[in-house]
C-alpha positions, 0 to 999 in steps of 0.5 A: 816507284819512279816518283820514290826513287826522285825523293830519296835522291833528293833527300839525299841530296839536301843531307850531302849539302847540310854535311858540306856546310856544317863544320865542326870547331873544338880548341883544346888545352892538352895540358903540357907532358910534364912528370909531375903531374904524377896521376894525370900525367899525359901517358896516363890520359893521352888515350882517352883524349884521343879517343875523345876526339875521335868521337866528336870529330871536329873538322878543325882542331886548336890545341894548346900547350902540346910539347914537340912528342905530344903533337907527334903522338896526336898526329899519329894517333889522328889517321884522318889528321895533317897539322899546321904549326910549330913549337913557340922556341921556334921549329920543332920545339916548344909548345904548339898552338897547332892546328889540327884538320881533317883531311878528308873534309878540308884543306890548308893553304898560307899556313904561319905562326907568328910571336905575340911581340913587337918583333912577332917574326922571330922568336921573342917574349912580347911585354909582361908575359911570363912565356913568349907566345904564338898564334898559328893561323891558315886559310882553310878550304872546304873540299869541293867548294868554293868555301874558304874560311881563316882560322888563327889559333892561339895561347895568351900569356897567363900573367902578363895583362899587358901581353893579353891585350897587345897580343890579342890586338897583333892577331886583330891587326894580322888579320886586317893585313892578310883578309883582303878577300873578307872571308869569315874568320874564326879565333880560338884558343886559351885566352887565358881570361874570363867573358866578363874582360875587357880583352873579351869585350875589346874583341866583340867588336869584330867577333861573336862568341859562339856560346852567346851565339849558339842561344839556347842550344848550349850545352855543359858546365859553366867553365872550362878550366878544370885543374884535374879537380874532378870533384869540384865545380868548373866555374872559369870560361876562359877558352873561346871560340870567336868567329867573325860578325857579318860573315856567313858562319851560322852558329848551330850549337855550342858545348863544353865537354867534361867527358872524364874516365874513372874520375878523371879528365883528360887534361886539365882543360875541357874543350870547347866544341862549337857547329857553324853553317856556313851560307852561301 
């Protein structure tokens, strides 16, 4: 009996290990509350997206385009959630490219956002983007550990080709600045550009990408950007989750959701969803 109760203990010690070393990463394009998206409006979905969310529970969260009374209504509606961030117009306003986390598993510290331009610590629009753009990053601490991993979230321009490039280059140089401790590093967010891009390619240097990663444990459509066309192919992948190489994140598995609900998706994005070890 004595010898029963020693191998669930440490049965049950190996599952408590495994929990405290995997970490859940999901980026998501919430898609902007705007009133002419008539149907797929964000009042229409908002539930059904946080649901979604709920039921995969990622440890960390990107989202991209959410507007000040989105961001509001997820923080409300994600008990077990705190966010880092602020709107691209500075403040409270504007689009986010918040980080989302819970609470319970991890812990924010030297939380920023910063402009993707030449003067990224005001607000500004950097070369021939169409918008100004932000990248909020913070270090991220495993609870009851000495873990600790930077995570930067951010949205590049659309348009701009010259904006993608410098401003994925900005986030590449803030992150050489501040990892002075070369703790793993994750990226993510809407890139805005497909694997194929020179953009992607310049960022493989340093940064893997999960679904490459993951080998053969992927799972999910092809591409990530739906535009509410439920009955058409999702072909673009132009969403990503990039961790860093020679780091200790592991990459178990990677999935693209097209979770939907009468015939509809929750935005016109799927989030990328991706499991990490982290090792010792």
């Amino acid at each position: 009996m004595k010898r029963l109760f020693f191998l669930i203990a440490i049965c049950a010690s190996c599952t408590t290990v495994k929990k405290e070393n995997t970490i859940k990463v999901m980026t998501y394009n919430i898609r902007l509350d705007v009133a002419s998206d008539g149907e797929n409006a964000w009042s229409n979905r908002k539930d059904f997206l946080l649901s979604q969310i709920k039921f995969y529970e990622p440890t960390v969260l990107g989202t991209q385009e959410g507007r000040p009374n989105q961001i509001a209504e997820m923080s409300a509606g994600l008990s077990n959630y705190n966010f880092i961030g602020h709107g691209r117009d500075g403040g409270n306003k504007g689009e986010y490219s918040a980080i989302f986390y819970d609470k319970t598993k991890v812990s924010f510290s030297k939380e920023n956002t910063f402009w993707l331009s030449t003067t990224p610590e005001k607000f500004s629009k950097g070369w021939d983007a169409a918008y100004p753009r932000i990248c909020t990053y913070g270090l991220m601490t495993i609870l009851d550990s000495d873990k600790k991993i930077w995570v930067f979230n951010t949205h590049l321009d659309h348009v701009g080709k010259e904006a993608k490039l410098k401003g994925m280059k900005l986030i590449e140089d803030k992150i050489r600045q501040i990892n002075t401790k070369e703790y793993p590093v994750i990226i993510m967010g809407d890139f805005n550009v497909e694997p194929s891009s020179k953009l992607m390619q310049q960022l493989s240097t340093n940064f893997k990408d999960t679904k490459i990663a993951a080998g053969n444990n992927i799972f999910g459509p092809k591409g990530t950007f739906n535009g509410f066309k439920f009955n058409e192919p999702v072909k673009r992948r132009i969403d990503h989750i990039m961790v860093s190489k020679n780091s200790n994140l592991e990459v178990l598995k990677f999935a693209i959701l097209s979770d939907s609900k009468d015939l509809k998706y929750p935005s016109d994005h799927l989030p990328v969803y991706s499991e990490l070890k982290v090792n010792n």
